[in-house]
C-alpha positions, -999 to 999 in steps of 0.1 A, spaced: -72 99 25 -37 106 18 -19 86 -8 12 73 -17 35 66 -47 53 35 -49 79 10 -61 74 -26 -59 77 -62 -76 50 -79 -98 42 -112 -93 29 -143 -118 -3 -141 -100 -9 -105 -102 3 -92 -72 19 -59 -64 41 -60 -35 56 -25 -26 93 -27 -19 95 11 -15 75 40 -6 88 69 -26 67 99 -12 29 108 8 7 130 -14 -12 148 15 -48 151 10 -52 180 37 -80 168 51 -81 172 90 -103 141 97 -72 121 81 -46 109 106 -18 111 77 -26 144 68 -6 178 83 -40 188 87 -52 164 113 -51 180 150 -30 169 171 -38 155 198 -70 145 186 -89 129 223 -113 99 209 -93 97 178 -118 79 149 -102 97 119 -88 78 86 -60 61 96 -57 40 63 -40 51 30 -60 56 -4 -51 35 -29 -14 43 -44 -10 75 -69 17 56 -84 31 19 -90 65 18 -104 73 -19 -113 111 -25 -110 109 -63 -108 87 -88 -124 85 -124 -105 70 -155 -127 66 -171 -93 38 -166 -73 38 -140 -44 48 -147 -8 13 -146 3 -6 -169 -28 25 -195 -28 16 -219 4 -21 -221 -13 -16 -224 -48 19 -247 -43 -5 -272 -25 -31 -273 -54 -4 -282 -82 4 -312 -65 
């Protein structure tokens, strides 16, 4: 699986949120449908078609709040 290095915000709860995908490190595999590798066209396609997990996480924001996605849930439970 090709992977990718990144810039993104931290949030309170933990989350990293990527605001910014820097560059693809190509894993030159040709059964990965990122890859320069992978045929194309490729009839009956059922290669990778999801990233590896990121080379690199460059935090240029940190966010005491929680993140877009745990906010509706956990603003509910502090009530």
């Amino acid at each position: 699986m090709c992977r990718l290095e990144t810039e993104g915000t931290k949030y309170g709860c933990g989350h990293y949120i990527i605001t910014k995908k820097l560059r693809k490190l190509d894993c030159e595999n040709q059964w990965c449908i990122h890859s320069v590798m992978h045929r194309n066209p490729c009839h009956g396609c059922a290669c990778d078609r999801y990233f590896g997990p990121d080379a690199s996480e460059t935090i240029t924001a940190v966010r005491p709040e929680f993140c877009p996605e745990c906010y509706p849930y956990y603003s509910k439970r502090r009530r």
